[in-house]
TORKOL-4160 file (C-alpha; in steps of 0.2 Angstrom, whole numbers, padded with zeros to 4 digits, m for minus):
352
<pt num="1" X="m0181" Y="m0116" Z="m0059"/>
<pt num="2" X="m0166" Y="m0122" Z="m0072"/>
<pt num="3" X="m0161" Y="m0106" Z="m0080"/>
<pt num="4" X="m0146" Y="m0114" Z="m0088"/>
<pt num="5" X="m0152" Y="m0117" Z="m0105"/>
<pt num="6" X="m0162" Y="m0102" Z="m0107"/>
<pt num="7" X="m0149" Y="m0090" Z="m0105"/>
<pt num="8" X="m0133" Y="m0100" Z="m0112"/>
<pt num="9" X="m0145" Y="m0098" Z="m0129"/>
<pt num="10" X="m0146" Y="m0080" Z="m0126"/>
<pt num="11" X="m0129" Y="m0078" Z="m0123"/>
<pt num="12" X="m0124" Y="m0085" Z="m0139"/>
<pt num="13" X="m0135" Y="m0071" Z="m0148"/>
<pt num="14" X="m0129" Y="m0058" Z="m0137"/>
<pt num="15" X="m0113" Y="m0059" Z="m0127"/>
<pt num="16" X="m0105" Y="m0045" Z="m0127"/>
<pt num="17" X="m0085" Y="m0048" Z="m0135"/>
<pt num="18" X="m0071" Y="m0041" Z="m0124"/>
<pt num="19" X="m0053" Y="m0042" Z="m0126"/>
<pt num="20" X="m0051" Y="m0053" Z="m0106"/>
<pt num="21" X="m0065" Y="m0065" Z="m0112"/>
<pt num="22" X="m0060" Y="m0081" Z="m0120"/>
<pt num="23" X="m0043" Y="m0080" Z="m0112"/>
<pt num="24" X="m0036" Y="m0090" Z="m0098"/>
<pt num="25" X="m0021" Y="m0077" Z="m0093"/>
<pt num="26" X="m0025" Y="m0077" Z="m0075"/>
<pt num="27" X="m0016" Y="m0062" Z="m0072"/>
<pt num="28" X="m0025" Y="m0053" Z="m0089"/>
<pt num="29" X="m0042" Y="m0057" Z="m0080"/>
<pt num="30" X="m0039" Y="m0051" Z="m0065"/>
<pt num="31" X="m0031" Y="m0034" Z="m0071"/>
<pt num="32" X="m0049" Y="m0031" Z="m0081"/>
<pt num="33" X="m0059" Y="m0037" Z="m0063"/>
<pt num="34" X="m0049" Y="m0025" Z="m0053"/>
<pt num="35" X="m0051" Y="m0013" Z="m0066"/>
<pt num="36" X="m0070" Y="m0014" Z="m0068"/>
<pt num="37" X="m0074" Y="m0014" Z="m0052"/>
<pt num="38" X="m0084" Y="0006" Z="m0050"/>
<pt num="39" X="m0078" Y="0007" Z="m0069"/>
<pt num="40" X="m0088" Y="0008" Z="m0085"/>
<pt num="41" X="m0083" Y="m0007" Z="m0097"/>
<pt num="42" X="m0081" Y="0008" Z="m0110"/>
<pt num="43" X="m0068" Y="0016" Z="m0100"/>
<pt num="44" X="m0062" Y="0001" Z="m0091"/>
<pt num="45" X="m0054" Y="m0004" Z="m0106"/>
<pt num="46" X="m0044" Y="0006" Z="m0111"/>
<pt num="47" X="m0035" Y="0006" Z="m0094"/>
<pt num="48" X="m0033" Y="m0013" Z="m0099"/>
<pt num="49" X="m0027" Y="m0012" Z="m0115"/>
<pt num="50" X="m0015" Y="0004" Z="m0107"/>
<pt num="51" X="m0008" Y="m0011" Z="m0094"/>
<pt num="52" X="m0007" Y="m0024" Z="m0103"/>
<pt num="53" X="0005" Y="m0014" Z="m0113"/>
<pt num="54" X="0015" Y="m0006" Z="m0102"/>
<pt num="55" X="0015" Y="m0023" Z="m0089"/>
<pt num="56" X="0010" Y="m0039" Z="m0100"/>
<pt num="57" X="0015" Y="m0049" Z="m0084"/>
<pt num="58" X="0015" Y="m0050" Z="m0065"/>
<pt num="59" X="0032" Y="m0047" Z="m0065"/>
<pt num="60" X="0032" Y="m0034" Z="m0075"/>
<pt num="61" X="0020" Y="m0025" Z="m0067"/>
<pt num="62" X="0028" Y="m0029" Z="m0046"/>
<pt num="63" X="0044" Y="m0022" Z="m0053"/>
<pt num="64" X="0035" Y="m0006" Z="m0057"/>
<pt num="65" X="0037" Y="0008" Z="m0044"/>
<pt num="66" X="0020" Y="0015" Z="m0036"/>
<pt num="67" X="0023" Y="0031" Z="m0046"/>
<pt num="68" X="0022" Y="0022" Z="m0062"/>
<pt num="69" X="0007" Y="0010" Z="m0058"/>
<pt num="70" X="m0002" Y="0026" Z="m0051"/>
<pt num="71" X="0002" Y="0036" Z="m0068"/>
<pt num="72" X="m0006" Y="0023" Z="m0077"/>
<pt num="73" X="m0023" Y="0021" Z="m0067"/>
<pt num="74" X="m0024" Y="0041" Z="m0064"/>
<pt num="75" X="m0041" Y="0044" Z="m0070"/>
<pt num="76" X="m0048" Y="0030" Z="m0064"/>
<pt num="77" X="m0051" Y="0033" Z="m0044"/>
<pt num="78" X="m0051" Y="0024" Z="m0028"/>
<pt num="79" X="m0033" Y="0025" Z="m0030"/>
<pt num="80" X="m0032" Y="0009" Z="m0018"/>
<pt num="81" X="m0036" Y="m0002" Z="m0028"/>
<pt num="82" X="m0022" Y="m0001" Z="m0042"/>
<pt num="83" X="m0010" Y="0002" Z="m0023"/>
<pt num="84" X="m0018" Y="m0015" Z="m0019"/>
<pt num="85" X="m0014" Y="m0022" Z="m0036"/>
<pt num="86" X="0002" Y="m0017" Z="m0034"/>
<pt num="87" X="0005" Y="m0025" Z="m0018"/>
<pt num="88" X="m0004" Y="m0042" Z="m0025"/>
<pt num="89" X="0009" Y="m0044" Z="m0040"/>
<pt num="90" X="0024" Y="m0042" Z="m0028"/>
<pt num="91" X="0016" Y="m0054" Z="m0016"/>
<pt num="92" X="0011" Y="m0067" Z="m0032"/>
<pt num="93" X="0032" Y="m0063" Z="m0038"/>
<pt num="94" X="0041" Y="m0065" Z="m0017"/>
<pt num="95" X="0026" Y="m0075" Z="m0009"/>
<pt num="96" X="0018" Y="m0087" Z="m0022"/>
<pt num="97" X="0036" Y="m0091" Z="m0034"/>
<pt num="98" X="0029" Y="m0080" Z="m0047"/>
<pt num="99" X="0013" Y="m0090" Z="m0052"/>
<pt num="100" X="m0002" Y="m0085" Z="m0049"/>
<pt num="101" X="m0014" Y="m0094" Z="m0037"/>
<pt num="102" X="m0027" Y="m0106" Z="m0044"/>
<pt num="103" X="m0037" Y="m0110" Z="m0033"/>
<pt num="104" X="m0050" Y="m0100" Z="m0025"/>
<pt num="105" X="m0044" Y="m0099" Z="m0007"/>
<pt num="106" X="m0027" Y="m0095" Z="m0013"/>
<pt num="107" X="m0033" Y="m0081" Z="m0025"/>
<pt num="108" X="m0044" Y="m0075" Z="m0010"/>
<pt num="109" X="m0027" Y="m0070" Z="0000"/>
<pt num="110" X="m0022" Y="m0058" Z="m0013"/>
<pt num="111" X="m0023" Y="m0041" Z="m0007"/>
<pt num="112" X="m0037" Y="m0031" Z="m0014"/>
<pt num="113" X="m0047" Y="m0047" Z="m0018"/>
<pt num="114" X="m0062" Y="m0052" Z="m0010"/>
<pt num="115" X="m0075" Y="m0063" Z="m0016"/>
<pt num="116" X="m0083" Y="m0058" Z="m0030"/>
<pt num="117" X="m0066" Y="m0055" Z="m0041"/>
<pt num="118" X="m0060" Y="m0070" Z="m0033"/>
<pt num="119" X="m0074" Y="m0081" Z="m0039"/>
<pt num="120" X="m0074" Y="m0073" Z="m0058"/>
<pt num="121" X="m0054" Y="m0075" Z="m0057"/>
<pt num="122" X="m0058" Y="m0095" Z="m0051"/>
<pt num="123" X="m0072" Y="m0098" Z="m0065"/>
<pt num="124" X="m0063" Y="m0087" Z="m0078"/>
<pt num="125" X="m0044" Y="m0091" Z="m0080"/>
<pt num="126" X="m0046" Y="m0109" Z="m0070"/>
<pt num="127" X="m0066" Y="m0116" Z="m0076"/>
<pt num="128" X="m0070" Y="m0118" Z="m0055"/>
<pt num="129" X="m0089" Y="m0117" Z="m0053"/>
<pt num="130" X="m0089" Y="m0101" Z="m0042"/>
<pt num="131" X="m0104" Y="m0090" Z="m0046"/>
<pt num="132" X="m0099" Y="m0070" Z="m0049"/>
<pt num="133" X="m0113" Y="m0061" Z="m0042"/>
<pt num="134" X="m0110" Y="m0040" Z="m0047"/>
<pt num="135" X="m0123" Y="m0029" Z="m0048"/>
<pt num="136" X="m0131" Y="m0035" Z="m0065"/>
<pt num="137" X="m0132" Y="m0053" Z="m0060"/>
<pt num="138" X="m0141" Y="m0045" Z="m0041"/>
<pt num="139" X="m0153" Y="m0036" Z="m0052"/>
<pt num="140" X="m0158" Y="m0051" Z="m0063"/>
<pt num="141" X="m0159" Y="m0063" Z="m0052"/>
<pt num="142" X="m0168" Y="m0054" Z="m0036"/>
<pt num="143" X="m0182" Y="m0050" Z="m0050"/>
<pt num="144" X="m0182" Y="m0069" Z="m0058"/>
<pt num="145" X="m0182" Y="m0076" Z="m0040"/>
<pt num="146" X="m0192" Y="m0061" Z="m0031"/>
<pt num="147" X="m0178" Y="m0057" Z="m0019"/>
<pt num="148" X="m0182" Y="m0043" Z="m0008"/>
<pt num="149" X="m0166" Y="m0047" Z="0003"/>
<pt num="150" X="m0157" Y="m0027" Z="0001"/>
<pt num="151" X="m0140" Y="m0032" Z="m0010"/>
<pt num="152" X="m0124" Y="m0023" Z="m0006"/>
<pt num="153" X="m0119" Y="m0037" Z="0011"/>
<pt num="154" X="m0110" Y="m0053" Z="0013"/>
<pt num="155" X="m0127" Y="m0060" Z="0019"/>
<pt num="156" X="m0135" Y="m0055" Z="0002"/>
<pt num="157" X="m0122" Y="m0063" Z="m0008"/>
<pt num="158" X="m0120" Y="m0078" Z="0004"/>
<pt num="159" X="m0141" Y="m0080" Z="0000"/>
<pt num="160" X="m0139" Y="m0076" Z="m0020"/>
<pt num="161" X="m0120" Y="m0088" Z="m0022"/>
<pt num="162" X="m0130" Y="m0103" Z="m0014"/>
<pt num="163" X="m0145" Y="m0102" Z="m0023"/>
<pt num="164" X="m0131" Y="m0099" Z="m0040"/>
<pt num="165" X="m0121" Y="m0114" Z="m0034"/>
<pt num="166" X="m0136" Y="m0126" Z="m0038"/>
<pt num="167" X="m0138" Y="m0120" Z="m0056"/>
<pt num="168" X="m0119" Y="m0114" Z="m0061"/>
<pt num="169" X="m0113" Y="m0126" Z="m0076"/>
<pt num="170" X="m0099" Y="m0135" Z="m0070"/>
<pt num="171" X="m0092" Y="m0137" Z="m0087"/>
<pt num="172" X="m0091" Y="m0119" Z="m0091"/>
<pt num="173" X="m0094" Y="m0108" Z="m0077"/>
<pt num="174" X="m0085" Y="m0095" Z="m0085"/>
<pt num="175" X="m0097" Y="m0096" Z="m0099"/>
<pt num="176" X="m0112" Y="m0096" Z="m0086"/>
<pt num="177" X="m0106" Y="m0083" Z="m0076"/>
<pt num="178" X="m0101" Y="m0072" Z="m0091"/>
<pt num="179" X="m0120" Y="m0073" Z="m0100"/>
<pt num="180" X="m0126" Y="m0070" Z="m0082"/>
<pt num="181" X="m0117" Y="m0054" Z="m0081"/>
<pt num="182" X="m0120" Y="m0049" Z="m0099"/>
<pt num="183" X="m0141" Y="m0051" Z="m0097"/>
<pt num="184" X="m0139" Y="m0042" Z="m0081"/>
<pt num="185" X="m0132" Y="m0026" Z="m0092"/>
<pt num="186" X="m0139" Y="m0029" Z="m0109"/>
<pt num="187" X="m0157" Y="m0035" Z="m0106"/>
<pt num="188" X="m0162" Y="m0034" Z="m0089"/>
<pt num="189" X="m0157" Y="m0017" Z="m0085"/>
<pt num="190" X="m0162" Y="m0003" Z="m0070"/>
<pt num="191" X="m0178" Y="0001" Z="m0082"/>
<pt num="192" X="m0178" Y="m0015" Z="m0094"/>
<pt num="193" X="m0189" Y="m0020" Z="m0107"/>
<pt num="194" X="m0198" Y="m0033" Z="m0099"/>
<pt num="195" X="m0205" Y="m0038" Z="m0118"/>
<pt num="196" X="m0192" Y="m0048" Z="m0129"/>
<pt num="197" X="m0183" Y="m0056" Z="m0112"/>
<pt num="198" X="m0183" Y="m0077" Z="m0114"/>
<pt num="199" X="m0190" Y="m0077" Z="m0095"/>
<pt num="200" X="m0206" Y="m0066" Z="m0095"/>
<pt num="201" X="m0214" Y="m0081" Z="m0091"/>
<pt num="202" X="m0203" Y="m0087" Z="m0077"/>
<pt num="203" X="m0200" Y="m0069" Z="m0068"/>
<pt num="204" X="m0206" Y="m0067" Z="m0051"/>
<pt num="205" X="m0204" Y="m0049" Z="m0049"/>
<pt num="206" X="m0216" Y="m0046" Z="m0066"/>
<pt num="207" X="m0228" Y="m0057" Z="m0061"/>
<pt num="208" X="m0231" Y="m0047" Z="m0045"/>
<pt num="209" X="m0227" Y="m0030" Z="m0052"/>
<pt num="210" X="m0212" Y="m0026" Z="m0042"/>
<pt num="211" X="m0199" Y="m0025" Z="m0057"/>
<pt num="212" X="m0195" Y="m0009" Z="m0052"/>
<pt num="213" X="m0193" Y="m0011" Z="m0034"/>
<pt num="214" X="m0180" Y="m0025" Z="m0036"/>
<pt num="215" X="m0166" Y="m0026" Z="m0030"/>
<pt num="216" X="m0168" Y="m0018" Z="m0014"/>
<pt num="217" X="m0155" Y="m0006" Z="m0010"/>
<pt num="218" X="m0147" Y="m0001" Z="0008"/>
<pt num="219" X="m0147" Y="0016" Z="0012"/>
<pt num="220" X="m0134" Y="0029" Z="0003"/>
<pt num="221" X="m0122" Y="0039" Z="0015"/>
<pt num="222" X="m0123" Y="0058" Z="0011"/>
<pt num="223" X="m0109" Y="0062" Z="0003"/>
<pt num="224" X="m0097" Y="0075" Z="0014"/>
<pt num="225" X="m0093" Y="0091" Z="0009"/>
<pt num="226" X="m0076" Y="0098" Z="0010"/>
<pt num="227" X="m0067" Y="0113" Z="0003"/>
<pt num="228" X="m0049" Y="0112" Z="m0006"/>
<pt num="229" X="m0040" Y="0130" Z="m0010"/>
<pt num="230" X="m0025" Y="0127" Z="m0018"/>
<pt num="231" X="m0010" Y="0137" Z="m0020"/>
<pt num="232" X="m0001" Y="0135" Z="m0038"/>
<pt num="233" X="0015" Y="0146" Z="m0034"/>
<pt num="234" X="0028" Y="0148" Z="m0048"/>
<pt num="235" X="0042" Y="0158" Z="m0049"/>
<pt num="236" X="0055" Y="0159" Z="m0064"/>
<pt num="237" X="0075" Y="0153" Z="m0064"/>
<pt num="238" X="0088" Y="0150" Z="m0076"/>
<pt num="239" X="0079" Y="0133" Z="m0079"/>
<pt num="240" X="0062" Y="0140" Z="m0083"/>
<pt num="241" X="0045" Y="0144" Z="m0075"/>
<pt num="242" X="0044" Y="0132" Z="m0058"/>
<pt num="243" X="0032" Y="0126" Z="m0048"/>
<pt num="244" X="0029" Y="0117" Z="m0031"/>
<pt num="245" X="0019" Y="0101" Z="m0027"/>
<pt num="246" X="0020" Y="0087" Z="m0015"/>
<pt num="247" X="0015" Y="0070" Z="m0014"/>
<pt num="248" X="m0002" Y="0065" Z="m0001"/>
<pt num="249" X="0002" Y="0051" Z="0011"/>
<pt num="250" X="m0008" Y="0044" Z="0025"/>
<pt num="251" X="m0022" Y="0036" Z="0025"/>
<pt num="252" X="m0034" Y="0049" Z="0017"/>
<pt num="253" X="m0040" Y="0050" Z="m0003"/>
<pt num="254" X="m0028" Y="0050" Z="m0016"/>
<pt num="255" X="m0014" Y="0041" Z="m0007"/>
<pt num="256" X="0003" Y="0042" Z="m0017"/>
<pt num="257" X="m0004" Y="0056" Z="m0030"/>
<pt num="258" X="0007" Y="0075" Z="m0032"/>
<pt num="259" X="m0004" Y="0090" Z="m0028"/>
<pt num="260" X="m0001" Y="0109" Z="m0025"/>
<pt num="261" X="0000" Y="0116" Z="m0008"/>
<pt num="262" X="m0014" Y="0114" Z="m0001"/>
<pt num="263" X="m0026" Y="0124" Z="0011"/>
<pt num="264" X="m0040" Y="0113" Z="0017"/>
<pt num="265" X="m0055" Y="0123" Z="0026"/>
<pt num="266" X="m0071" Y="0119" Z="0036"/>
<pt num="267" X="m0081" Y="0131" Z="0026"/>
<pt num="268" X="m0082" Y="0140" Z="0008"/>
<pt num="269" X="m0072" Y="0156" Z="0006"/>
<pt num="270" X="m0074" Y="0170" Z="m0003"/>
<pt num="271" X="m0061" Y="0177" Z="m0015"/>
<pt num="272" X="m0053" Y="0189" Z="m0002"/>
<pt num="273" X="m0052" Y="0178" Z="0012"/>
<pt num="274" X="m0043" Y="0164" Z="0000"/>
<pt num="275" X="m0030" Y="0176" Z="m0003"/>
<pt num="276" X="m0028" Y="0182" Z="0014"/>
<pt num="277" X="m0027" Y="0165" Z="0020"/>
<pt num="278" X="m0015" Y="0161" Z="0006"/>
<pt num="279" X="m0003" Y="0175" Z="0008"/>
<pt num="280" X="m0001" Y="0170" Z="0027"/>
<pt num="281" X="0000" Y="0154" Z="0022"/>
<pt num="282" X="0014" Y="0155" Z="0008"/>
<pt num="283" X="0023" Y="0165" Z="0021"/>
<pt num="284" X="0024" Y="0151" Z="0033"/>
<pt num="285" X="0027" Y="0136" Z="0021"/>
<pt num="286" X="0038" Y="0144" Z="0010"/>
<pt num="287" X="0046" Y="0160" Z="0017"/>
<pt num="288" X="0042" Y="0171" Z="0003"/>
<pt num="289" X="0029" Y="0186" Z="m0001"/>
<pt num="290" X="0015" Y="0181" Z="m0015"/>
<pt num="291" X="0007" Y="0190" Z="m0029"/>
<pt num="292" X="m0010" Y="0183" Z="m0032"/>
<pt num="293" X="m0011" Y="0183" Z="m0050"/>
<pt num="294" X="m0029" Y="0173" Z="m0053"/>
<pt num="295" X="m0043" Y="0164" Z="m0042"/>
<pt num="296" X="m0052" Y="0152" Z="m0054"/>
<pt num="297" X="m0069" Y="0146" Z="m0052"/>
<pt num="298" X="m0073" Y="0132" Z="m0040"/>
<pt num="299" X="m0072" Y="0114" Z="m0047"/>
<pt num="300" X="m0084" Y="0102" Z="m0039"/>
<pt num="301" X="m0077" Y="0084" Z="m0040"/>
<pt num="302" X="m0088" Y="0071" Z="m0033"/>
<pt num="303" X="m0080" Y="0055" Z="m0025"/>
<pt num="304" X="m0091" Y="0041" Z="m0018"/>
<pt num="305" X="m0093" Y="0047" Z="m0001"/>
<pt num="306" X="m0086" Y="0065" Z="m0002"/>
<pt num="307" X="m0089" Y="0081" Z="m0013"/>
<pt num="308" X="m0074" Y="0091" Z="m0016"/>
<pt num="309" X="m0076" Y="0109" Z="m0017"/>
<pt num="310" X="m0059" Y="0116" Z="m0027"/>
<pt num="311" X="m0052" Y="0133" Z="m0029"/>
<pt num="312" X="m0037" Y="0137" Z="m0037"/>
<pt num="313" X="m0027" Y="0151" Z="m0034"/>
<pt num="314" X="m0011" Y="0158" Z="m0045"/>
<pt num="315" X="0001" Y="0164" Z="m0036"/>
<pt num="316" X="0020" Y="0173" Z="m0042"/>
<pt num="317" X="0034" Y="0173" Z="m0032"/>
<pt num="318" X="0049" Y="0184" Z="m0038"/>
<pt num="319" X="0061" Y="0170" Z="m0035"/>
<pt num="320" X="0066" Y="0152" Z="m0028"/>
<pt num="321" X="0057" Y="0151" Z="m0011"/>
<pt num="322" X="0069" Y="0154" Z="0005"/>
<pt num="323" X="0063" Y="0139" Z="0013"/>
<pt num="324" X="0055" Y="0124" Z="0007"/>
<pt num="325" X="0044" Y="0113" Z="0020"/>
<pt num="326" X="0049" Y="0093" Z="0019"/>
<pt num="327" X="0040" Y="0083" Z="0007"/>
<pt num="328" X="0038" Y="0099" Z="m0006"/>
<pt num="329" X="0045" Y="0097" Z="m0022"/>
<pt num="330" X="0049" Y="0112" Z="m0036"/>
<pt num="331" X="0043" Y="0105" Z="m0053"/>
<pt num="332" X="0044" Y="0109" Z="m0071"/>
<pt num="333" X="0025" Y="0111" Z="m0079"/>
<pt num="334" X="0030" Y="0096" Z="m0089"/>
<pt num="335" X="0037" Y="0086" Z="m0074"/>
<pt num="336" X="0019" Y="0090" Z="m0067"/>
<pt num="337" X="0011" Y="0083" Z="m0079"/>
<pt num="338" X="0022" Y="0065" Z="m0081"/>
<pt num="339" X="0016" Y="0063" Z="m0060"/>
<pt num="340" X="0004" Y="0055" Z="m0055"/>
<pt num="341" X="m0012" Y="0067" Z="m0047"/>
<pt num="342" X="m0030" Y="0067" Z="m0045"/>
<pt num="343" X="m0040" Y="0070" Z="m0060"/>
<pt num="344" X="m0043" Y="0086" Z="m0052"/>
<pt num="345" X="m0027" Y="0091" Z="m0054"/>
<pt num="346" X="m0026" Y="0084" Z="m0070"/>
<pt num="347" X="m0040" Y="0097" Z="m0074"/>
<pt num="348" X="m0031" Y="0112" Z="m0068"/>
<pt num="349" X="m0015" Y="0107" Z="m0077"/>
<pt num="350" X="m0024" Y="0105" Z="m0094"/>
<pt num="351" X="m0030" Y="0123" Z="m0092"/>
<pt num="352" X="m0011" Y="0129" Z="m0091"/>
């Protein structure tokens, strides 16, 4: 089945316009792909447009500290990816002489990269004829072919790249590619309408009725629970009102982002056993003796594989602390709100 022509004409009614299309700044295009990737287009670009302005090159953005490239993706989540983007641009500026890779292999090395962003990076900024298979073109083409393999693994997108590779217009792959992505999200949708699409006659899955059993999917993880009680202590000093934060490290969620002290339990607590647990634990890290001054309501904050549970508690100290544990940092409100933190936090703060 030659799908070419059909949906290079529908493409030409319908593409969607965006600012990192008809470009062929390799570095702009793969800022959007890392971008997009878990992120509506609608807010994706935004963040673009935010990037492209603050870093318009790669070497812009590898001389920016981790603080300032964390700042600008806050919001966004799986904070890894802008650490690996990050990490990419100082390789492309010490590793590759400043240019950025051009072929596919080369692109493939960059850290965060794998192969769907290093084949829509390949098509788009250098016309190679790598097919991009996200989850719109999965969609669309398991249902025009019938393909009941579950998406999601590199055997799937093995199976849907080879049966692409035979089709994918060697002129303009970034064209194909784009108008295959683009039907994926416009027309054949999660619940499409089956009636104005250019292949009703050609699809498999509507021909057997399966529409909406394609694609397969593998099994979700239940998300974890876990329950956050933090501690905003603040105190007041010939500078102004105070607070303490600290920055996570490791290799848990929201690596390189500032938050308040934190309690992490096993189970949800009730109000007095938060600020029991609190008082000891202010004592310990800080020295000091707390007055609770408010418990807020629990913020729920769900993550891909986790659900955070939040609860934060104000807390007044009657001065500086007496001791301050490593790694903990007394900040202004504003100097707490220029930091990089998770959009939980970022919450909170807008409430103060």
């Amino acid at each position: 089945m030659a799908i070419l022509k059909k949906i290079d004409s529908w493409f030409e009614d319908n593409g969607r316009s965006l600012p990192w299309r008809g470009i062929d700044d390799p570095y702009r295009i793969w800022l959007s792909e890392i971008i997009l990737q878990q992120t509506r287009i609608e807010q994706g670009r935004d963040y673009w447009l935010r990037f492209v302005e603050a870093c318009p090159t790669v070497a812009d953005l590898a001389a920016a500290s981790e603080e300032q490239v964390l700042r600008l993706w806050q919001g966004l989540g799986y904070y890894s990816r802008a650490r690996n983007l990050h990490a990419a641009a100082q390789y492309i500026m010490n590793e590759c002489g400043g240019r950025f890779p051009s072929t596919y292999e080369g692109i493939l090395k960059l850290k965060g990269v794998g192969r769907y962003t290093a084949a829509a990076i390949a098509s788009f900024a250098f016309r190679l004829p790598y097919p991009v298979i996200d989850g719109n073109v999965y969609r669309f083409i398991s249902r025009l072919y019938g393909i009941a393999t579950p998406i999601g693994t590199d055997a799937a997108y093995t199976e849907f790249e080879q049966l692409l590779h035979k089709q994918i217009d060697h002129e303009r792959p970034d064209r194909f590619n784009a108008a295959l992505m683009d039907f994926g999200s416009l027309q054949c949708k999660p619940v499409p309408d089956c009636t104005g699409c250019p292949f009703v006659q050609d699809c498999e899955a509507l021909r057997t009725g399966r529409v909406d059993m394609l694609p397969v999917k593998g099994a979700k993880r239940k998300p974890q629970d876990r329950w956050f009680y933090y501690l905003d202590v603040h105190w007041t000093d010939g500078t102004g009102d105070r607070g303490i934060m600290h920055r996570r490290d490791g290799k848990d969620i929201w690596k390189g982002l500032f938050e308040f002290p934190l309690m992490e339990t096993e189970r949800r607590l009730d109000d007095e056993e938060f600020v029991a647990r609190a008082s000891d634990f202010a004592g310990q890290m800080f020295g000091t003796a707390m007055v609770a001054v408010s418990v807020g309501e629990e913020l729920v904050h769900q993550l891909t594989h986790r659900t955070i549970h939040a609860r934060f508690l104000r807390v007044e100290i009657g001065e500086a602390p007496s001791k301050m544990v490593p790694d903990y940092i007394a900040m202004t409100l504003s100097e707490m709100k220029s930091v990089p933190v998770p959009r939980l936090i970022d919450r909170y703060l807008a409430t103060l």
